[in-house]
MMTF fields as JSON, N, C-alpha, C and O atoms, coordinates in Angstrom:
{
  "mmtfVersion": "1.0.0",
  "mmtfProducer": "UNKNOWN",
  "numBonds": 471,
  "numAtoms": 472,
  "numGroups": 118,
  "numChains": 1,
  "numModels": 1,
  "chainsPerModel": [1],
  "groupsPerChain": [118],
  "chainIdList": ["A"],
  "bondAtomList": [4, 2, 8, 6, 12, 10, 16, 14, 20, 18, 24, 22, 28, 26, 32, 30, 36, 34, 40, 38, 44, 42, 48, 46, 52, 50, 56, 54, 60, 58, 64, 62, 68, 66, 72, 70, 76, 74, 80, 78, 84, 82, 88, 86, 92, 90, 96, 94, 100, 98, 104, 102, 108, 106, 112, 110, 116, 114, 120, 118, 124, 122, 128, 126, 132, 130, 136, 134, 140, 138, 144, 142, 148, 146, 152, 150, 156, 154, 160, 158, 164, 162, 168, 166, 172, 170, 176, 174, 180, 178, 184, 182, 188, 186, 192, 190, 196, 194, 200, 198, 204, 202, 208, 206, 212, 210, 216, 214, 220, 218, 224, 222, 228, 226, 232, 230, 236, 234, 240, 238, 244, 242, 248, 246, 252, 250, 256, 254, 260, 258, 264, 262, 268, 266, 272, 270, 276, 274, 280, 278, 284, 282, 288, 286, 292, 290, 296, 294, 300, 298, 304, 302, 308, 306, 312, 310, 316, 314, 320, 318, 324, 322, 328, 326, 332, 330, 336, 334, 340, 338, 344, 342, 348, 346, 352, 350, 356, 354, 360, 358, 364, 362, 368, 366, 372, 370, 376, 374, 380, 378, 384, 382, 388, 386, 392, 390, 396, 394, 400, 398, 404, 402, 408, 406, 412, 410, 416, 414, 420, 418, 424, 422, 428, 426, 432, 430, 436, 434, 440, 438, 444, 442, 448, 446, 452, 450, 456, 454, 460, 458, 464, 462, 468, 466],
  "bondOrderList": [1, 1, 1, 1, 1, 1, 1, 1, 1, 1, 1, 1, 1, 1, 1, 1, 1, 1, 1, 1, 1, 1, 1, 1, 1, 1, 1, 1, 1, 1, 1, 1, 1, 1, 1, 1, 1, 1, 1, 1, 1, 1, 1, 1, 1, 1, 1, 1, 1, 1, 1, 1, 1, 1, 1, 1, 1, 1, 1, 1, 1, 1, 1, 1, 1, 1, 1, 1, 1, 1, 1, 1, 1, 1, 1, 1, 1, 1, 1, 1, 1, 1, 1, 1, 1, 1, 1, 1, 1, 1, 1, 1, 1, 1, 1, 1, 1, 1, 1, 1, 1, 1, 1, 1, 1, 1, 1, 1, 1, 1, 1, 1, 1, 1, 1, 1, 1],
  "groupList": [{"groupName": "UNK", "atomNameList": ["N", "CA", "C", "O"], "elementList": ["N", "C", "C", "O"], "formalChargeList": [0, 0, 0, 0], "bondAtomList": [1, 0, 2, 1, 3, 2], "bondOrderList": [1, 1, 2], "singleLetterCode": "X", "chemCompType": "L-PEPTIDE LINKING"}],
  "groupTypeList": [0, 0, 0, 0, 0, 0, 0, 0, 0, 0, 0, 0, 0, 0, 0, 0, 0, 0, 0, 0, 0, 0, 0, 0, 0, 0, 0, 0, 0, 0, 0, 0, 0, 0, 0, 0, 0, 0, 0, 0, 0, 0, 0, 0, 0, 0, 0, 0, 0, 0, 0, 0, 0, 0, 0, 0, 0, 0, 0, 0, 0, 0, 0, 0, 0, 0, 0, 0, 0, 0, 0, 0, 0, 0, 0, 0, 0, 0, 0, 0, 0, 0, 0, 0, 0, 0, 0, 0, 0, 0, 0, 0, 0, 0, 0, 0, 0, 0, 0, 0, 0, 0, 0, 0, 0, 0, 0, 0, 0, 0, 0, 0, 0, 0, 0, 0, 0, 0],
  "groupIdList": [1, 2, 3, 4, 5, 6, 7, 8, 9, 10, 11, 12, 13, 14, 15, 16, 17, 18, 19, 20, 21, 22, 23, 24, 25, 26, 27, 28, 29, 30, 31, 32, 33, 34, 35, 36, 37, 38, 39, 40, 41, 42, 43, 44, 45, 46, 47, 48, 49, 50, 51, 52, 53, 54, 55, 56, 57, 58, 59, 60, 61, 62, 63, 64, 65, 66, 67, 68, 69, 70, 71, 72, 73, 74, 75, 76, 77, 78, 79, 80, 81, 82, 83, 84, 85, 86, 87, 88, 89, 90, 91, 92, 93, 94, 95, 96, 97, 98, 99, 100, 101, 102, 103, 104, 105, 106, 107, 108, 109, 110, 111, 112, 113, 114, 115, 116, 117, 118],
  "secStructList": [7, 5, 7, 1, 1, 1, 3, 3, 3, 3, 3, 3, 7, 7, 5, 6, 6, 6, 2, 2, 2, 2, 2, 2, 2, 2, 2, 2, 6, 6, 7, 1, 7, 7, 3, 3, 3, 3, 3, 3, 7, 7, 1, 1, 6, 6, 7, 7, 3, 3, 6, 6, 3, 3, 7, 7, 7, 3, 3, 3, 3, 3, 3, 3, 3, 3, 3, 6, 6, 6, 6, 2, 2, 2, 2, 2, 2, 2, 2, 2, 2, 2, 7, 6, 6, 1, 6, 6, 1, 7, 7, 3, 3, 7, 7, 5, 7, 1, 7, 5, 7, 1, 7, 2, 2, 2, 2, 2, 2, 2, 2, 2, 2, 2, 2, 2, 2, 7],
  "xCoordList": [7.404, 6.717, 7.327, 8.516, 6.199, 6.977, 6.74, 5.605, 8.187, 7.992, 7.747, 7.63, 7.632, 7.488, 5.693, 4.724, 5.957, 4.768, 4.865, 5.018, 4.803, 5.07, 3.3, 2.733, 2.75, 1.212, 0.406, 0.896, -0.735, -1.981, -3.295, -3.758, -4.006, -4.991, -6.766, -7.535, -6.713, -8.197, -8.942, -8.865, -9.938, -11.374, -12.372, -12.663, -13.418, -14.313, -15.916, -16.418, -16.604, -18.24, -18.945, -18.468, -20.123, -20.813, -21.967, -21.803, -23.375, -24.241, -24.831, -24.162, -25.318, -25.673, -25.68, -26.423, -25.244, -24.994, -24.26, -24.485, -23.262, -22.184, -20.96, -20.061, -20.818, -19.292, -18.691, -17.531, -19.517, -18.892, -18.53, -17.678, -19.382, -18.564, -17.366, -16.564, -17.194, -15.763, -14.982, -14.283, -14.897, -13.93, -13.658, -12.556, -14.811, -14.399, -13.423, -12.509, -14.152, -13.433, -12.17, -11.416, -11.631, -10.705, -9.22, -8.105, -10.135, -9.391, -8.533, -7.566, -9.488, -9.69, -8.607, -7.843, -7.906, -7.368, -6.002, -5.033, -5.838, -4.588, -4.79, -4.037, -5.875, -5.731, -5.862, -6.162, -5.681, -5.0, -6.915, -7.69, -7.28, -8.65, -9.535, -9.625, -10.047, -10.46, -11.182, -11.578, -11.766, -12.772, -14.085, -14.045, -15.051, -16.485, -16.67, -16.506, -17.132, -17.441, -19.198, -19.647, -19.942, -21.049, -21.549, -21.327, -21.93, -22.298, -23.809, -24.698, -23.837, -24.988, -24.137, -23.126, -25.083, -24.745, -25.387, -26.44, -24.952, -25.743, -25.193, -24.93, -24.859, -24.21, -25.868, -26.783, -25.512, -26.69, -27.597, -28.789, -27.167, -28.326, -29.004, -29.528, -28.836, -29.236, -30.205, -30.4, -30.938, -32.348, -33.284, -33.709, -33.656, -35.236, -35.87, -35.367, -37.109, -37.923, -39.391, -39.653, -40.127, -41.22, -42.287, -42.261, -43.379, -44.709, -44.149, -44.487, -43.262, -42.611, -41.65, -41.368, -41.296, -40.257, -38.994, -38.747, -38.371, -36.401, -36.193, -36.462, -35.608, -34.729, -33.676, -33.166, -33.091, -31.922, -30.582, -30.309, -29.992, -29.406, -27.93, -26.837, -28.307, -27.138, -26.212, -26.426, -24.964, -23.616, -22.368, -22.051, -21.958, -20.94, -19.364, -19.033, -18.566, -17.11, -16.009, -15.826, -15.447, -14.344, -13.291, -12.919, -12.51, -10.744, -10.576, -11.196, -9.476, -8.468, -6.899, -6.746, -5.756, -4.816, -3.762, -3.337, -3.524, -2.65, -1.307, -0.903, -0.643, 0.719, 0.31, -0.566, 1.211, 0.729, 1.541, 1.688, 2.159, 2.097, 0.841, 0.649, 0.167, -1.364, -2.54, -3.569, -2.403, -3.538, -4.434, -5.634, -3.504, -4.344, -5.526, -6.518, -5.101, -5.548, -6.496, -7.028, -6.693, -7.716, -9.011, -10.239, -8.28, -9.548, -9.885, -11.081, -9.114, -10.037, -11.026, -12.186, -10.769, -11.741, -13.075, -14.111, -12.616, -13.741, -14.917, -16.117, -13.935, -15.065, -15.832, -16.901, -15.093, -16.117, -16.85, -17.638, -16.799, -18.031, -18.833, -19.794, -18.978, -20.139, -20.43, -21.491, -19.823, -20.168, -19.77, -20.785, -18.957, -19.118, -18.823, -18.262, -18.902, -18.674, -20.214, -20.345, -21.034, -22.888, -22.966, -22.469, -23.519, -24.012, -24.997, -26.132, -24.716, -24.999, -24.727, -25.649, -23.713, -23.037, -22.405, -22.394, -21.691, -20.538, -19.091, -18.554, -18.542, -16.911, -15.625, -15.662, -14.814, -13.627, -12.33, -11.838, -12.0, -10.273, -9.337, -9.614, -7.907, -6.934, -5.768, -5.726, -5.195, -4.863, -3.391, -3.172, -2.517, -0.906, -0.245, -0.129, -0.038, 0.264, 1.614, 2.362, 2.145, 3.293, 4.15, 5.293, 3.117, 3.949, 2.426, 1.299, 2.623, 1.897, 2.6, 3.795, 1.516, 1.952, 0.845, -0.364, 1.378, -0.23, 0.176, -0.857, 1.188, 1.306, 1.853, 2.404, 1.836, 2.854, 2.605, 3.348, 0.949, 0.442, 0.718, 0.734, 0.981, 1.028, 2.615, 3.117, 3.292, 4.776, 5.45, 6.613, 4.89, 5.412, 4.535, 4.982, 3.632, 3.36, 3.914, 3.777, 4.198, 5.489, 6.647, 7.301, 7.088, 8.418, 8.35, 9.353, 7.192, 7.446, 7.082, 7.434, 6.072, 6.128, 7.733, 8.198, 8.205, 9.432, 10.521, 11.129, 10.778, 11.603, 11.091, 11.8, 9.318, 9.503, 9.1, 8.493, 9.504, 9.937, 11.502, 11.709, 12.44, 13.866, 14.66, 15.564],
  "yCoordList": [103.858, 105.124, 106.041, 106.304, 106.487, 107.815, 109.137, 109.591, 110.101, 111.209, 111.936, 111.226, 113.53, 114.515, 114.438, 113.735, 115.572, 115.726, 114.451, 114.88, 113.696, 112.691, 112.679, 113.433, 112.145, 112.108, 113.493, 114.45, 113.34, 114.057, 113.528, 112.715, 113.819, 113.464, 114.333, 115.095, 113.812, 114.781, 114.241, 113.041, 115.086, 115.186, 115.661, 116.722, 114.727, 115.318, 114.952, 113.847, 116.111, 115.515, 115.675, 116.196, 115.094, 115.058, 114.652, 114.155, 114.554, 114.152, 112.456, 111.787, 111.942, 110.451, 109.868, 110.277, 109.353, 108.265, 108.794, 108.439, 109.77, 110.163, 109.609, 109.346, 109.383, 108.894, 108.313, 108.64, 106.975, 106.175, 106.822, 106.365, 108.214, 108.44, 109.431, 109.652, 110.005, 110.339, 109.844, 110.253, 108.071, 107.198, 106.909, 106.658, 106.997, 106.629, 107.216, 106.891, 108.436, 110.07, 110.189, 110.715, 109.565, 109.878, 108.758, 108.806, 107.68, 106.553, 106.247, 105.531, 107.308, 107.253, 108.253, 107.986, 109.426, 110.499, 109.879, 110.305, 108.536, 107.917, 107.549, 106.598, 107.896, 107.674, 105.503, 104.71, 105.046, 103.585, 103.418, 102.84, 103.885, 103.805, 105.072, 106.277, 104.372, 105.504, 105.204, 104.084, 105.549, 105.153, 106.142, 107.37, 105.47, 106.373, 105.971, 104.87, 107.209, 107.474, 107.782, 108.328, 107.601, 108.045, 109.494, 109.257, 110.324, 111.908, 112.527, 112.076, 113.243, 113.931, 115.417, 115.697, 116.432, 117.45, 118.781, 118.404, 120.415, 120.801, 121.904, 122.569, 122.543, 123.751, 124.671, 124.592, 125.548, 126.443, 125.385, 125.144, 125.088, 124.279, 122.93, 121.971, 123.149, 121.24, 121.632, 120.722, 123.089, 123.22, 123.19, 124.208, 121.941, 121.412, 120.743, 120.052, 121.036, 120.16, 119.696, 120.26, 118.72, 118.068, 118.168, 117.485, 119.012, 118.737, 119.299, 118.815, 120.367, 120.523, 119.333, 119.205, 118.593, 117.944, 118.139, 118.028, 118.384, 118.228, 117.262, 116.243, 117.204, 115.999, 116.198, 117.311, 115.027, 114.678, 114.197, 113.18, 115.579, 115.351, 114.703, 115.108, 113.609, 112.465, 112.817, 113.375, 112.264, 112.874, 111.575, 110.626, 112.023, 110.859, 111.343, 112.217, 110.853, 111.744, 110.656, 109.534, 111.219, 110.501, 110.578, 111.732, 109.667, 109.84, 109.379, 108.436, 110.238, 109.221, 110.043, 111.15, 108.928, 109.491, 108.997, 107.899, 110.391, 110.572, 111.064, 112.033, 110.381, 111.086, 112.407, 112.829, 113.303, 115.109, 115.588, 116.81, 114.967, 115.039, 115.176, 116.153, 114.329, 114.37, 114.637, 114.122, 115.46, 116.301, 116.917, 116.973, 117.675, 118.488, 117.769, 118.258, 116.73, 115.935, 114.894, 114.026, 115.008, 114.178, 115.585, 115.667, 116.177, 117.482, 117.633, 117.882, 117.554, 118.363, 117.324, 117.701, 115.856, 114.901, 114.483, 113.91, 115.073, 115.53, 116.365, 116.211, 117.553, 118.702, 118.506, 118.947, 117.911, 117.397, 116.142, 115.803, 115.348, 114.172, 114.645, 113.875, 115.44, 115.904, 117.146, 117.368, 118.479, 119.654, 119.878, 119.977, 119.943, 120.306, 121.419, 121.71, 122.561, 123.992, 124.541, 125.708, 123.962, 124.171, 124.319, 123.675, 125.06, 124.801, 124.056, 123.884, 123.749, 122.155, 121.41, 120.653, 121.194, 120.062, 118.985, 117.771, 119.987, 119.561, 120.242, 120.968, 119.804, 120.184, 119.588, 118.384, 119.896, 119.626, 119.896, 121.005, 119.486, 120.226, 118.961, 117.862, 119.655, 118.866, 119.188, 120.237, 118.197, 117.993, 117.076, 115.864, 118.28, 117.574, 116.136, 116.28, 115.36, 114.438, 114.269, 113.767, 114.653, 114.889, 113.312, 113.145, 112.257, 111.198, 109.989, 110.371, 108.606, 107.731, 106.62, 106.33, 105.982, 104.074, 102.99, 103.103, 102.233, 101.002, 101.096, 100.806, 101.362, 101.947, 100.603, 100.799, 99.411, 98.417, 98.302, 98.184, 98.423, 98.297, 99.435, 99.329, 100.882, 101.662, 102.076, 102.708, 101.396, 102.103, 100.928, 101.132, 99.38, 98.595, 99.023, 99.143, 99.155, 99.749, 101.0, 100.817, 101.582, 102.846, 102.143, 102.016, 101.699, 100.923, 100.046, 99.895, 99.303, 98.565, 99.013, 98.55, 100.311, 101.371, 102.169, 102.673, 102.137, 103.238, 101.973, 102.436, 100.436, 99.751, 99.439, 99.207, 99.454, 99.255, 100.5, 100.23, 101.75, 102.548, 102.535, 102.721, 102.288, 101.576, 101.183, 100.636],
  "zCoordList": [-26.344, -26.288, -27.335, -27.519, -28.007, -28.977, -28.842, -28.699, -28.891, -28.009, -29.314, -30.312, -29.481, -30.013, -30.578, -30.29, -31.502, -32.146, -33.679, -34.823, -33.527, -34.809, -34.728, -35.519, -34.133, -34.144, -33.653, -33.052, -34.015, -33.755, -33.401, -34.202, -32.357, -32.455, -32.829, -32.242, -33.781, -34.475, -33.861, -33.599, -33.448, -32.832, -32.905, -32.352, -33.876, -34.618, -34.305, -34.511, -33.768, -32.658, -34.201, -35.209, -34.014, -35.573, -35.207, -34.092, -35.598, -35.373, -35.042, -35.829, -34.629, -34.489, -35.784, -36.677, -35.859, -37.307, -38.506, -39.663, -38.088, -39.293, -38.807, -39.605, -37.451, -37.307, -38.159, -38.411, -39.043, -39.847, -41.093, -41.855, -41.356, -42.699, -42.361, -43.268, -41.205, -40.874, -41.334, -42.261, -40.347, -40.225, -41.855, -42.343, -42.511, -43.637, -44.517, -45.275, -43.984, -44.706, -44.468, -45.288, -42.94, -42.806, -42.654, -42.134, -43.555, -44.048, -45.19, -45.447, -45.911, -47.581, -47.285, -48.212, -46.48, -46.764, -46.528, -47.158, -45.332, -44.858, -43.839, -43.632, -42.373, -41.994, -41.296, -42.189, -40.204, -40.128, -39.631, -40.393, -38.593, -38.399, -37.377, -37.614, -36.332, -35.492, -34.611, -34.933, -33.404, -32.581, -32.51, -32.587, -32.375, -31.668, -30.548, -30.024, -30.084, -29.065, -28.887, -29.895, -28.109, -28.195, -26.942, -25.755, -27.162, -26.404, -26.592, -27.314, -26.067, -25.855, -25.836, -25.192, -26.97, -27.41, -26.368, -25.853, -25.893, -25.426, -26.224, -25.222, -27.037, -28.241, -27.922, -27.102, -29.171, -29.243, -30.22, -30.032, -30.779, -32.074, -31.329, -31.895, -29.907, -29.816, -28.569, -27.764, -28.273, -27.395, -28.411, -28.958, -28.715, -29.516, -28.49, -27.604, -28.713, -28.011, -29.003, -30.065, -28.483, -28.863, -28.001, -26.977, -28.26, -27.254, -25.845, -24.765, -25.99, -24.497, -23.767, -22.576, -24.816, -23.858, -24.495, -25.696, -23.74, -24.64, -25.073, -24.435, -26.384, -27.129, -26.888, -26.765, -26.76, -26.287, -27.478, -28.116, -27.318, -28.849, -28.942, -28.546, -29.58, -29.368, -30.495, -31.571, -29.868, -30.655, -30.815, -30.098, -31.94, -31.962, -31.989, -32.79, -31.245, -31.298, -31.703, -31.231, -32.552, -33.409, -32.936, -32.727, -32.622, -32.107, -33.342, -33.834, -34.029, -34.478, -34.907, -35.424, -34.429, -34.169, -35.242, -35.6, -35.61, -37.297, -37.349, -36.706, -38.119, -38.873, -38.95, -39.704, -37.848, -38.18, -39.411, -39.368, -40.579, -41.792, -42.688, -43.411, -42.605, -42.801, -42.524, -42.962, -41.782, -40.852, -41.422, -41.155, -42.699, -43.774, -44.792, -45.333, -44.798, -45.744, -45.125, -45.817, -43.786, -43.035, -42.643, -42.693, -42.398, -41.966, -43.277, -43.431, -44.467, -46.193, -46.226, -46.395, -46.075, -46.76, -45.648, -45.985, -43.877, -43.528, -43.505, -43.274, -43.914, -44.33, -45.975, -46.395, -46.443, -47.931, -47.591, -48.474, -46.527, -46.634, -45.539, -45.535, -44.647, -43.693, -43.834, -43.249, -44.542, -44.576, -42.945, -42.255, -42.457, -40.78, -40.836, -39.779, -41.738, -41.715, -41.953, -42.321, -41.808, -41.825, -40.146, -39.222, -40.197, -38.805, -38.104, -38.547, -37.357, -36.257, -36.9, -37.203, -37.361, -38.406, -37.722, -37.922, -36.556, -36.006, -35.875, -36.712, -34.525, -34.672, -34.82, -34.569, -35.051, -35.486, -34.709, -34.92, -34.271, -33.448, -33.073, -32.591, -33.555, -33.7, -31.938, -31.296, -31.71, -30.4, -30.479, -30.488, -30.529, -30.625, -29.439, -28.222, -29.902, -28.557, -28.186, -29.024, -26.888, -26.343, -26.588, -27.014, -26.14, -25.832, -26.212, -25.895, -26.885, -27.502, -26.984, -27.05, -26.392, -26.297, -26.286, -26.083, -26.479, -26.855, -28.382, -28.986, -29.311, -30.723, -31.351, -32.434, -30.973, -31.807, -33.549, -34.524, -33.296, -34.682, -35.99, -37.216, -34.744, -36.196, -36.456, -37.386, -35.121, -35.719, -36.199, -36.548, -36.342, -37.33, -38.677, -39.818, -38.385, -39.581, -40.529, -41.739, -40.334, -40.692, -40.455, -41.49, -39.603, -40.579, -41.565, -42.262, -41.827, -42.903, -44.307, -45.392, -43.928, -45.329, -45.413, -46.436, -44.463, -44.607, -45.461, -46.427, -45.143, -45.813, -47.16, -48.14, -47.121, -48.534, -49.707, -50.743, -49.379, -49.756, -50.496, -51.695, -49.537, -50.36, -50.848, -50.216]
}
C-alpha cells in the first residue's frame, strides 16, 4: 500500500464517445492508462428533448490515477483535445488519494524508471 499524496486521481465526465480521446490525451501527457466508465448526465445542458420525449444524455467518466507531479500536464493536454472549458463539454476534477493498492504494475513501474535513470 502507498501512503501520502504520491498519486492523484483525475476525473474527467465528457460526452459519449470522447472518453477515448481523454485516455489518449492523457497518455500522451504521461499518464500509464485509465478506465471508462459509462453515465447518464442531468447538468443544465442535458434537458433536450425530441417530439416531447427526453433524451437521455449519455456520459462517459474517466478514472485515471497519476503521479501528482504530473497533474498539470494531464489536465493541459485534456483541455486541448476536448475543449472541456466550452460548455456542455464536460467536467474535470482532481481527487488526492490518501492511500493506493492493487498498484504492483505502476510502482514497479517507477522503480524501474527511477534505476534506469542512474
Amino acid at each position: 500500500m502507498s501512503q501520502g499524496n504520491q498519486f492523484v486521481l483525475v476525473v474527467t465526465i465528457v460526452k459519449k464517445g470522447w472518453g477515448d480521446k481523454v485516455v489518449k490525451a492523457s497518455r500522451k501527457a504521461g499518464a500509464k492508462g485509465g478506465t471508462i466508465l459509462f453515465g447518464r448526465g442531468t447538468g443544465v445542458h442535458e434537458n433536450k428533448s425530441l417530439l416531447g420525449l427526453m433524451i437521455e444524455p449519455e456520459k462517459e467518466i474517466v478514472l485515471t490515477i497519476v503521479e501528482s507531479g504530473i497533474t498539470d500536464e494531464i489536465i493541459g493536454a485534456i483541455k486541448d483535445s476536448i475543449s472541456i472549458n466550452e460548455p456542455g463539454c464536460g467536467i474535470g476534477f482532481v481527487v488526492p488519494l490518501d492511500s493506493l493498492f492493487g498498484t504492483a504494475h505502476v510502482l514497479c513501474t517507477l522503480d524501474q524508471l527511477s534505476k534506469d535513470e542512474k
